[in-house]
N, C-alpha and C positions, 0 to 999 in steps of 0.2 A: 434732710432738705425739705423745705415748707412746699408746700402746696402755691409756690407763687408765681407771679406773671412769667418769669424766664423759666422757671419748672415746667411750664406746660408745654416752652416752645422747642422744634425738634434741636438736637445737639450740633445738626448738619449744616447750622446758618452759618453764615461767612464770618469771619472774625473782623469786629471794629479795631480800630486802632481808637485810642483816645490820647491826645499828647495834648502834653504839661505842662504849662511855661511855668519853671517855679517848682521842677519836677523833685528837687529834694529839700522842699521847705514840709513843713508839719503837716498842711495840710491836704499834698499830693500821695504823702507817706500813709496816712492816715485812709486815704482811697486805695492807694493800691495794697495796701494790708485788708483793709479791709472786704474790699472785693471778695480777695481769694479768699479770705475768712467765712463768708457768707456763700459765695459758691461751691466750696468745700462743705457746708454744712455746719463749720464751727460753730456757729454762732447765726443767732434770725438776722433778719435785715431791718433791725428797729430802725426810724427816722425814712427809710428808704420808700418814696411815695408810689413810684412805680412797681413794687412788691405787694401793693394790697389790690384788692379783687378787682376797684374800678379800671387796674390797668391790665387785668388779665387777656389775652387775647389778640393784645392792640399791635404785637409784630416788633415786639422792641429786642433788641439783641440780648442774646440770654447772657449773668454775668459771666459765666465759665469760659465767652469768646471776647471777651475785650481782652485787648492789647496793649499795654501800656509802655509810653516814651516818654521825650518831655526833652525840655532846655532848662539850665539851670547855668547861674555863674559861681556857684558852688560845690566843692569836691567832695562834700561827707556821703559817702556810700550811704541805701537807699537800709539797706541791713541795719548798719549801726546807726541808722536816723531812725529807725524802727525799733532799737534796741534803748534809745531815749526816750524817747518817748513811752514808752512803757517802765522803764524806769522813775517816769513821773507822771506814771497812773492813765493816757492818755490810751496807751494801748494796752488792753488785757496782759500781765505777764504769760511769757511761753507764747503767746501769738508769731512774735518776730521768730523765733525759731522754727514753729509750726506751718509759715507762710514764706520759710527763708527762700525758698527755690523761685518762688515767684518776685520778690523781691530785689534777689540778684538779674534776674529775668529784665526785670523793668531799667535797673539799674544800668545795665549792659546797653539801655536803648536811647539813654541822657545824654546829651551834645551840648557844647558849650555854649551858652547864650551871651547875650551881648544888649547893648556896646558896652565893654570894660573899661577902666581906668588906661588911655594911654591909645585904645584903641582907633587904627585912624580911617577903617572903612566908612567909605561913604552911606546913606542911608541904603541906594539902591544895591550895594554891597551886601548889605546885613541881612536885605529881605529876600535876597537871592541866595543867601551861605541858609538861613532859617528857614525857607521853601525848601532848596535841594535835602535837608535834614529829614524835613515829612515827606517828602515824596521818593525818600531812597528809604526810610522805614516801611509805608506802605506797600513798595515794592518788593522789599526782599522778604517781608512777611506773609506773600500775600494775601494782603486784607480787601477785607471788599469797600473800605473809605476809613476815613479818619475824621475823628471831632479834635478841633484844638480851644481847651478848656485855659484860660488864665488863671491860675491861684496863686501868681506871685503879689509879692509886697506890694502895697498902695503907693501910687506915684504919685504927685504935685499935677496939679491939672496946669495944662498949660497956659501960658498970658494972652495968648490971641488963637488963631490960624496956624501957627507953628510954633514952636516954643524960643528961645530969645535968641538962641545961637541958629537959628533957622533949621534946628532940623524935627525929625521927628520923634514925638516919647517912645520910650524902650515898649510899651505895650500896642503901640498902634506900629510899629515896627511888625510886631509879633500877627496883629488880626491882618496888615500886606501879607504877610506870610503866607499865612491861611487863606485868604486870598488867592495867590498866585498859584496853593498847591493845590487847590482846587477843592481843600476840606469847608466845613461849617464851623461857626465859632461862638465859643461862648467868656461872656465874660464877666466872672465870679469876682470881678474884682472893681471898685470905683474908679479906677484907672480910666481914661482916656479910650484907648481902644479903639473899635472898628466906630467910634463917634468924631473922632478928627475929618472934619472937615476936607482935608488931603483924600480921603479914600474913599468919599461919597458917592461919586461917579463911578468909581472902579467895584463897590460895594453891590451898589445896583443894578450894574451892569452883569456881575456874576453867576446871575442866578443860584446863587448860593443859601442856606438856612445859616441867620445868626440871631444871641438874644446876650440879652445881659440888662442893667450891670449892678452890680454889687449884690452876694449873696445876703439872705434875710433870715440870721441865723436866731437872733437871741433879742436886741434890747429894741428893735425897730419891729421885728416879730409881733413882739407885746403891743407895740402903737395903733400896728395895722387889726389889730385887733379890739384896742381898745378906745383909739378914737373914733371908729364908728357907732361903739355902745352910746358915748356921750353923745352923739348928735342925732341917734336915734331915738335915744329917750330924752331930748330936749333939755338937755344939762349945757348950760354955759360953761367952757373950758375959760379963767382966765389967764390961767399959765402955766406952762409944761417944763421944768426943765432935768436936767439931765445929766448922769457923770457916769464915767466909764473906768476903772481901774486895769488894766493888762498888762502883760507880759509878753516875752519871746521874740520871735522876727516882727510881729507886728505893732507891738507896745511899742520895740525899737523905732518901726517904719514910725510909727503915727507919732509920733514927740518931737518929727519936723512938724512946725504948724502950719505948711502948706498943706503936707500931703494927709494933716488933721482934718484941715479943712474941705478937703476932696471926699472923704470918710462922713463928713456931718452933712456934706449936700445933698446925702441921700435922706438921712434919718430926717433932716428936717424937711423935704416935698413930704412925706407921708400927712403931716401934720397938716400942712399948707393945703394936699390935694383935697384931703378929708373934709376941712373946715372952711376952705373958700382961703382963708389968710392964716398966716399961721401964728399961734397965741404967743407971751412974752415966756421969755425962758431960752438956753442954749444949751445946747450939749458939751460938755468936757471933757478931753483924753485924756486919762494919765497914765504916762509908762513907768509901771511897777514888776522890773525884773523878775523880784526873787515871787511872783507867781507865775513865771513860764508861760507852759501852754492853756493856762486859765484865766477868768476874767471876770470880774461883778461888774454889773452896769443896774446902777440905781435912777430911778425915775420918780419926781412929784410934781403932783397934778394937781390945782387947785381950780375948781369950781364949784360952780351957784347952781343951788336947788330951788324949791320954790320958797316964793317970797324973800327970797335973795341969801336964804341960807349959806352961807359959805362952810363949804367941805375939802377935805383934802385926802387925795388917795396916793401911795407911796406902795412903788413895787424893787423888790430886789429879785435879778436874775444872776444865778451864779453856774456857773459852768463851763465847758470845756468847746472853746469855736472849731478845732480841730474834727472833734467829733460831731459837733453841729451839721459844720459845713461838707464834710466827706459826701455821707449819702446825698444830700444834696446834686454834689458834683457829677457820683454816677446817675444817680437820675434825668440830669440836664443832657446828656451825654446820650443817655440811650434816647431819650424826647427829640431832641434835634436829630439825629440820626437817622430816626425814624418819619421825622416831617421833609426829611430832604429826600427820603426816599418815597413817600407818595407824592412830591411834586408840592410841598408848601416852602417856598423861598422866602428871599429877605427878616428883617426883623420878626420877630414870633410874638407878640403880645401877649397871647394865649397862657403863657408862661410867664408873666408878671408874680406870678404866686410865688417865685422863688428869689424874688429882686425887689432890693430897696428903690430903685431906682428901674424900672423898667419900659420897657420901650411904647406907649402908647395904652398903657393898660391905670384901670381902677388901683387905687392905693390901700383897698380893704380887704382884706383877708379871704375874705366871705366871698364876696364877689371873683376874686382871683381864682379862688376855689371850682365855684362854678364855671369859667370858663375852661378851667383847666379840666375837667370831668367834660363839658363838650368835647374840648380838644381830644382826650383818650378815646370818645366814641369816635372821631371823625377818623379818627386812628383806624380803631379796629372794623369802619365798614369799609376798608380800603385793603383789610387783609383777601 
């Protein structure tokens, strides 16, 4: 075990709950393997931000006490979703059997999500079957709270105020939930969420910790990083554009071109927030099966140097979002967690460093950085 932030804290904290919506897609599997991976010792907490020094200290739940559940509309055990995925390199071989017990553990704690095909509960239905789910988890466990994290499929943002049949999308479904059961919420996903309009009063009424949205794993990563080089060293961008190659549940999800388009509203503000407007160029989805749990996302840039030199920069990122977005997720998880318990509500800005698309916050890397390094002191002189 490393020398790291949850290493130093006593073993005696309360246990977090953390639930799933999307609890046996790749990238829930991928966290709850992983967790017990890295708190067992198997393996360091690469990617993991709240493992290195600046969050030492700060009161964050150690990983050996998270609790995992989740909702899912899907039946494939949490084991054999963990036995695929390492089968196509996503998780280290011999891990799912080395982390089987926790697994099934997690597994044991998945409740059916909804709305399904056919399904005729009303909305206040679903958010009342989805609350009583987390708050008879947290109960019987007894935990000392629960974060409720989205890493399901990207949804179609909706056409107004509410979507056409008047009700509410499956993911702001899910943030009432969170809502009502009196958890914090996060949301990893471009989804809709605790941002519909419907739950704004009821949001800020809560007194609750929530952030989101869209994790910022790999090709939007690159922007927030590299659009600000170009505007600080006085390089005209005149056009950026962009293609995505993927696989799996999500290649599937995004090759609707609604819910494509829900997925590009993030990568493109980055650009937009960066440069005042944002330069010619689009991003592209394509869903390419036979690469599964993996993805390239290709990027070119074309700008002016001095005397109007025209240049062009060209990046390829290739890798696995599963893995990307995992640490991630425990990381958002113990952060929020931890800001709800010194008394920081509502949206989190502070936390933009890990969202395409986040709540009030700078679109540069750099800057997200630094506040998020505030945020861990403000943390830890509250221990």
């Amino acid at each position: 075990m490393s020398t790291s932030a949850s290493a130093q804290l006593t073993s005696a904290a309360p246990a977090l709950g953390v639930w799933l919506v999307g609890a046996r897609g790749s990238v829930a599997t991928t966290v709850v393997a992983g967790a017990a991976a890295v708190a067992a010792g198997l393996h360091p907490a690469t990617g993991m931000v709240t493992e290195t020094p600046p969050f030492a200290d700060c009161g964050l739940a150690p990983l050996g006490s998270l609790v995992f559940g989740g909702h899912d509309t899907v039946g494939c055990p949490l084991p054999k979703r963990a036995e695929q995925l390492a089968a196509g390199g996503v998780l280290p071989h011999g891990l799912p059997a080395a982390v089987g017990a926790e697994l099934t553990a997690a597994d044991a704690e998945i409740r059916p999500g909804g709305p399904q095909p056919g399904d005729t509960r009303s909305d206040e239905e679903l958010i009342d079957a989805f609350a009583a789910d987390i708050t008879d988890f947290v109960r019987r466990r007894g935990l000392g709270g629960a974060v409720v994290v989205n890493v399901a499929s990207t949804e179609a943002l909706p056409a107004g105020a509410h979507s056409g049949d008047g009700r509410l999308p499956a993911s702001s479904l899910y943030a009432a939930a969170a809502l009502r059961a009196g958890c914090a919420y996060v949301n990893f996903t471009p989804s809709t969420g605790m941002h519909h309009p419907a739950l704004a009063d009821e949001a800020e009424a809560s007194g609750l910790t929530w952030t989101g949205r869209d994790g910022k794993t790999g090709q939007t990563l690159l922007r927030s990083v590299l659009a600000p080089m170009f505007l600080q060293r006085a390089l005209e961008v005149r056009a950026w554009s962009g293609s995505n190659l993927l696989g799996g549940g999500d290649g599937a999800a995004l090759a609707d071109p609604a819910a494509a388009a829900a997925k590009n509203a993030g990568k493109e503000r980055v650009l937009a927030d960066v440069f005042g407007s944002a330069p010619q160029g689009e991003v592209h989805i394509d869903d390419v099966p036979s690469l599964g749990d993996w993805k390239t996302a290709w990027d070119h840039i074309a700008f002016d140097g001095f005397l109007g030199t025209r240049m062009v920069l060209q990046t390829i990122w290739q890798g696995c979002d599963s893995a990307l977005a995992a640490p991630l997720v425990i990381d958002l998880a113990r952060l929020v967690a931890r800001a709800g318990e010194v008394g920081l509500t509502g949206p989190r800005p502070e936390l933009g460093f890990f969202f395409k698309d986040p709540d009030g916050a700078s679109s540069s890397l750099g800057e997200q950085f630094t506040h998020l390094l505030s945020f861990a002191e403000r943390l830890r002189a509250t221990r």
